[in-house]
N, C-alpha and C positions, 0 to 999 in steps of 0.2 A: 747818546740819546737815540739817536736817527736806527742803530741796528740793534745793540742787545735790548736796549733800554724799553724800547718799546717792545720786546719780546717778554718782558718782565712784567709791564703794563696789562697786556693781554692775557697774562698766565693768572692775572687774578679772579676775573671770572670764572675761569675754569678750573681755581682751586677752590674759589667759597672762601668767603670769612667766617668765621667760625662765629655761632649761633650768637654765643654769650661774649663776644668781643666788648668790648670797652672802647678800644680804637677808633678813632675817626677813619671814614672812609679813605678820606685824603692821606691819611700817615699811612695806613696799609699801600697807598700805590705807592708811597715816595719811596717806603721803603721797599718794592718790589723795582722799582726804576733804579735804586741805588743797587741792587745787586743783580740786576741785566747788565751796567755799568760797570761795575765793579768785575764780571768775569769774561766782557769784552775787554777792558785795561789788562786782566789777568792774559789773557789769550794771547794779545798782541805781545803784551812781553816776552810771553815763554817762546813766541814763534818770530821774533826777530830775527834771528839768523834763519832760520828757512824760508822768511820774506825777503829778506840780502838778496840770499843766493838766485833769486825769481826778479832779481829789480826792480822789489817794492820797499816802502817804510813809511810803517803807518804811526810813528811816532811822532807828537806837537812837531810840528817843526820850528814853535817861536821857543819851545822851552828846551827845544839840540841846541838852538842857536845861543841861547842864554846858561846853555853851559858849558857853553866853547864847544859845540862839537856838530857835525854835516851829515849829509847823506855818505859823504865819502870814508867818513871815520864808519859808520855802521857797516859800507862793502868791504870795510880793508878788516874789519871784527877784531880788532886787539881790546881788552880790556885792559883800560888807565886807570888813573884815579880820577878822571874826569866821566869816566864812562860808570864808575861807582857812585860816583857822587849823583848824579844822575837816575839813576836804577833806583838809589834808597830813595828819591823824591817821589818815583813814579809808584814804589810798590805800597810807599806809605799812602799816597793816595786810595790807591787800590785798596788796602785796609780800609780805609777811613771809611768808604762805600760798602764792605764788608761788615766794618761795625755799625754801621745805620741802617743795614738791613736786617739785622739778626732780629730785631725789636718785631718788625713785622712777619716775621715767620710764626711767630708764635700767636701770632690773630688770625691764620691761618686755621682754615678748617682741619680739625684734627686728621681725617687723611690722608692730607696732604703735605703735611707737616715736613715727614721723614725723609722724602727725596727733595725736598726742597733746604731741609740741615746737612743733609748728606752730600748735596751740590757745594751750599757753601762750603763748607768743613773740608772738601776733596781739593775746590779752587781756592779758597787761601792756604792750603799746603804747597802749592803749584810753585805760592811767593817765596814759602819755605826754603824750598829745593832752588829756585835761584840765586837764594843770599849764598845756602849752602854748595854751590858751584862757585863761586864768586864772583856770582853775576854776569857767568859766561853764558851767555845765552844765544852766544852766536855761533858755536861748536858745540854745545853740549845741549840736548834739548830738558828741560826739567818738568818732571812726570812725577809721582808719586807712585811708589813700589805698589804692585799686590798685597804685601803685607801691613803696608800701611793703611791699605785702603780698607781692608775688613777689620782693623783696628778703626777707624775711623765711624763704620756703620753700625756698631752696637752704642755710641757715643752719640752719632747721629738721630738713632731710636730711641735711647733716652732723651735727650732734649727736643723731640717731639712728644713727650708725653707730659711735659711742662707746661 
């Protein structure tokens, strides 16, 4: 809440709600707080191992501990099945806040629309590419190609014109 979240809050004045919205004020913030949220969880995941290597980790540390796993398991970066199990809870989250934000994009001022689909659509691939490493994300950093990303922005433009 305290870093993206409120940077998601603030992005709404500055985007406009769109004239003819329907939406209560309140759903356009929650869901603009849900996806500050949602690509601060994204961020942290993908940069796990280049926090390691810096002697940070910025992950719960009540929900490492409840799934058997330390600061120490994240420096030593082996991926277990513990370390999987783990990851699917974190990036299902991270979805979750992806899918409660999409609602409010579209109460968005038409404008503003398309870098704001284009953001999400680019950060929930992010989650993509670390299933698709297998959740190594302590040696492998997970980025989304070039090509997938101008596949992703005519996608993006259309669902801002919804």
């Amino acid at each position: 809440y305290y870093v993206a979240g409120t940077v998601g809050l603030m992005s709404v004045p500055i985007m406009g709600i769109a004239p003819d919205s329907q939406a209560s004020t309140e759903s356009v913030y929650n869901a603009a707080l849900a996806l500050g949220i949602a690509n601060q969880l994204t961020n942290i995941l993908r940069d796990v191992g280049e926090d390691a290597r810096r002697g940070r980790v910025y992950l719960p540390q009540d929900e490492l501990a409840q799934a058997g796993l330390s600061d120490e398991d994240i420096f030593a970066g082996k991926v277990t099945d513990k370390w999987r199990v783990f990851m699917k809870k974190q990036i299902k989250r991270a979805r979750a806040f992806f899918d409660e934000a999409q609602e409010g994009v579209t109460q968005l001022s038409s404008a503003s629309r398309w870098p704001v689909w284009a953001s999400l659509l680019l950060y929930r691939q992010i989650l993509d590419e670390i299933e698709a490493n297998d959740y190594n994300n302590f040696t492998r950093r997970a980025y989304v190609s070039k090509p997938k990303k101008l596949v992703s922005l005519p996608l993006a433009y259309a669902k801002s014109l919804v």
